[in-house]
N, C-alpha and C positions, 0 to 999 in steps of 0.2 A: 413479178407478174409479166406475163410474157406478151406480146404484142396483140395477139388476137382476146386474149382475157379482155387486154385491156380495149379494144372497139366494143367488145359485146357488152363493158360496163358502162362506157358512154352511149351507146348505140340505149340500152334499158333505162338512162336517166332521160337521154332525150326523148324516149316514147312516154315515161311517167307522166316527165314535166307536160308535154302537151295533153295528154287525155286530163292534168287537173287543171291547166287552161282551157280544155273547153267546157267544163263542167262550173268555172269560174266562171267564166264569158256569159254563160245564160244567166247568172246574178246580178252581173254588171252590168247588163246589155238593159236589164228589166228595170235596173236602179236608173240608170240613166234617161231611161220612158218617164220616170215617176219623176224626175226632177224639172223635164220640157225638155227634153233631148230631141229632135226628128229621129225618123229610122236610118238615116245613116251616123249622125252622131250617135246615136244609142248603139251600132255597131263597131265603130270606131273604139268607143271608152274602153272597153276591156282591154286594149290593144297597149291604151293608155299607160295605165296601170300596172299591168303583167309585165309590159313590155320596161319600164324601166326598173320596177323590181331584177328583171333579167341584166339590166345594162349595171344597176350598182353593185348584183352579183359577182357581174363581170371585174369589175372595180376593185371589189375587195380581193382578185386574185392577184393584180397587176400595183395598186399603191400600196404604201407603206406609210407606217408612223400615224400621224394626225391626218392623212387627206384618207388611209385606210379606217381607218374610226368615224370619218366625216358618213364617208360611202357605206359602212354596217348601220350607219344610226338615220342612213337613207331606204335602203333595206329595211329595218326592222320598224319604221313609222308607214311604209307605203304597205309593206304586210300586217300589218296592224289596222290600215284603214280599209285594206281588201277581204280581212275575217272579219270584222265590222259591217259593212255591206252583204257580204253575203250572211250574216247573221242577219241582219235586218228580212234580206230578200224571203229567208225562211222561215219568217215571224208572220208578215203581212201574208194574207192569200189574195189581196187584190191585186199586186203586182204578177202575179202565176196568170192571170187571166189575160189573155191575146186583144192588143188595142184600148187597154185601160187607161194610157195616156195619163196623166196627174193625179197622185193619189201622193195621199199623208203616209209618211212615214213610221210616224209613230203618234198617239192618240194623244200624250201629251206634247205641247206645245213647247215645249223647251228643250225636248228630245227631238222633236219634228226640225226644230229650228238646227239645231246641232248639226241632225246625220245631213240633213239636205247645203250645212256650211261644207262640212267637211266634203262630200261627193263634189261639189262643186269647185271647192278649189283644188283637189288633187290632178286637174290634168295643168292647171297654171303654175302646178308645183311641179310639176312632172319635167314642165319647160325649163323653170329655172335649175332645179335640179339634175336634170339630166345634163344642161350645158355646160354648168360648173363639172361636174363627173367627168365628161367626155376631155374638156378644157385639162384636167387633171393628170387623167390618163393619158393623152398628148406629148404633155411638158414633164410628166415622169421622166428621172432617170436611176437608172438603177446604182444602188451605193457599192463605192468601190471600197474593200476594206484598205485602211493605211496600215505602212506596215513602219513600227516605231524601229528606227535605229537608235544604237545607245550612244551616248557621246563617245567619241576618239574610235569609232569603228565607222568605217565606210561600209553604203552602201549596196547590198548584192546586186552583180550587174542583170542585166533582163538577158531571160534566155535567147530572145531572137537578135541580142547586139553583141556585135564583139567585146569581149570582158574587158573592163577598166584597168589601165596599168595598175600595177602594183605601189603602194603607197612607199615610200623609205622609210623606215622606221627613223625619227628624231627624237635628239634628248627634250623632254618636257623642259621650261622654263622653272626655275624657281618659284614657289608660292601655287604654282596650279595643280591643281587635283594630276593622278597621273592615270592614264587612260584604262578603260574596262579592260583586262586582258580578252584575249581573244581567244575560241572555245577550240577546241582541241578536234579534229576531224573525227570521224565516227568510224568505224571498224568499217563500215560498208564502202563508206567513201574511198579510204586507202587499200582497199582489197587484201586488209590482215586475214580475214576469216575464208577467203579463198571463195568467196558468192561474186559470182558476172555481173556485173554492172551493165543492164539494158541502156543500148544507145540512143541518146535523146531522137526522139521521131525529125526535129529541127535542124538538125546537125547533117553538114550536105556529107554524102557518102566518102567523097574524095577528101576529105580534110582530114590532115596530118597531125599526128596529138603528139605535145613536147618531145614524147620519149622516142620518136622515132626520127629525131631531126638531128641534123649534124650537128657537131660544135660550130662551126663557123656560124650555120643557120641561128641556132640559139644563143649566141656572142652579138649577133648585127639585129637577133629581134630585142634580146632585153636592150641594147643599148639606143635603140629606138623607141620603147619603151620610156628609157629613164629620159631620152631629150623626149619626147613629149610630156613628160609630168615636169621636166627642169619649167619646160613651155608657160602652164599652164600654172605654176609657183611664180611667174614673172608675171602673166597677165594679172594673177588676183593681186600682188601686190602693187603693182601700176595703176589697178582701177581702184583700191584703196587709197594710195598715194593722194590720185585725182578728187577723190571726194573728199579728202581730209584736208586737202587744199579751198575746196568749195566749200568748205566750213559744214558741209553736212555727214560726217565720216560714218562708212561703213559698218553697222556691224558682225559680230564675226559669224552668226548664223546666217545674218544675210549675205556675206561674202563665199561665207560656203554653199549655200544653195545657190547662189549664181555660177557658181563652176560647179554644181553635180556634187560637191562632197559634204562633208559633217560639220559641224560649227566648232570642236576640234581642231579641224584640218583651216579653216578661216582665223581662228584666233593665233596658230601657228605663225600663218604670213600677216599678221598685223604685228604679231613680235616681231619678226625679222623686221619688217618696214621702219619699226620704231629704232630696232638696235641698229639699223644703219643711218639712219638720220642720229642718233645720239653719236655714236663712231663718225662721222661728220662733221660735230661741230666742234669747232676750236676751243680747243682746254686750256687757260689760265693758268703758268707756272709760275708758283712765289720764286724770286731769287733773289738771295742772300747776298752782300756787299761786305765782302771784308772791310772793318776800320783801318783807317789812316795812320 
């Protein structure tokens, strides 16, 4: 639907919804005479009413989950009390008649008592309800999906950062699972099928892609590369080190989410830590004494 479709179909909801608010408005306006309203509160109610049936509408477009269900089942009780009244308004003919001021509702008495609870407390509802709604829609925020990594794969970096060095492949430790292999690039990605790969919109114009850099240049970038991951394998195992010391030791998801990686890549540098403290400590050799 193309831009202008689409003003002429809100531009058509907004004219509906007012002509059946003012056709509401004369129901409400007369319900509220019959209940002791002055003529300015009997002008006001409808405003009441309509008005925040509009606002939980509004609600149900913008919450989600249980505060979206709160706001439809605010919705569908304030429209239910508004066909209610005007049911009523076109039942009675004494409320039609200009300056009738207090008239009964309805002849019997427990019906009377009813419509004139319910008209009366919908605008005390209206307050509380509207401020919980509005309070809601405030402190909304919208869900961000997560996106699950498998164990022994890192990360994808975010397109607006520069890519994470590349991990070293290491031998798994004995007894532990050995990592998900990792998925095979796509024909599109490696340009086997001979399709142009559109340039990320992100991607400053001037920037140099691998393949068009020297040897020297791609020898001094991976090896900057690999010292900063050498780096960043000595920090996590130093602040492992420190809390295994403090008696409260790391563990290897939480070591890898403190440096950005996988719980994989954390349980990696907790071996190493360990195998260099065991390779550390002095090893007891039996030795034999020849007899005399």
């Amino acid at each position: 639907m193309n831009r202008s479709a689409k003003f002429l179909l809100v531009a058509a909801l907004v004219a509906v919804v007012g002509m059946a608010f003012r056709v509401s408005w004369n129901a409400l306006r007369d319900v509220a005479r019959a209940i002791g309203a002055d003529s300015t509160a009997a002008t006001l109610y409808p405003f009441v009413i309509d008005g925040l049936m509009a606002l939980a509408l509004i609600a149900t477009l913008v919450l989600a989950g249980k505060d979206r269900q709160f706001a439809l089942k605010v919705l569908g009780g304030y429209t239910a009390a508004s066909l209610v009244l005007n049911y009523v308004h076109g039942l009675v003919p004494a409320l039609h008649q200009p300056g009738a001021g207090m008239v009964r509702l309805a002849h019997w008495d427990s019906a009377h008592y009813a419509l004139v609870l319910i008209a009366t407390s919908l605008p005390v509802g209206a307050i509380f309800f509207g401020s919980d709604l509005v309070a809601k829609v405030l402190h909304h925020r919208p869900t961000t999906e997560t996106v699950r990594v498998l164990d022994g794969q890192e990360p994808a970096p975010d397109p607006h950062t520069p890519a994470h060095p590349a991990q070293e492949p290491a031998a798994e430790p004995a007894g532990l699972p050995a990592p998900a292999p990792a998925l095979e690039p796509s024909a599109q990605a490696t340009g086997g099928t001979g399709t142009v790969r559109e340039a990320d919109p992100h991607t400053p114009h001037d920037a140099r892609t691998p393949a068009a850099e020297t040897p020297e240049e791609l020898l001094h970038r991976e090896q900057f590369e690999e010292a900063e991951l050498e780096r960043m394998r000595q920090d996590a195992r130093r602040a492992y080190a420190e809390s295994a010391q403090a008696g409260r030791p790391l563990s290897a998801r939480a070591l890898g989410e403190a440096f950005g990686m996988s719980e994989s890549w954390g349980r990696k540098q907790i071996l190493a830590v360990r195998d260099d403290e065991e390779s550390s400590r002095p090893h007891l050799r039996a030795v034999e004494t020849a007899a005399v």
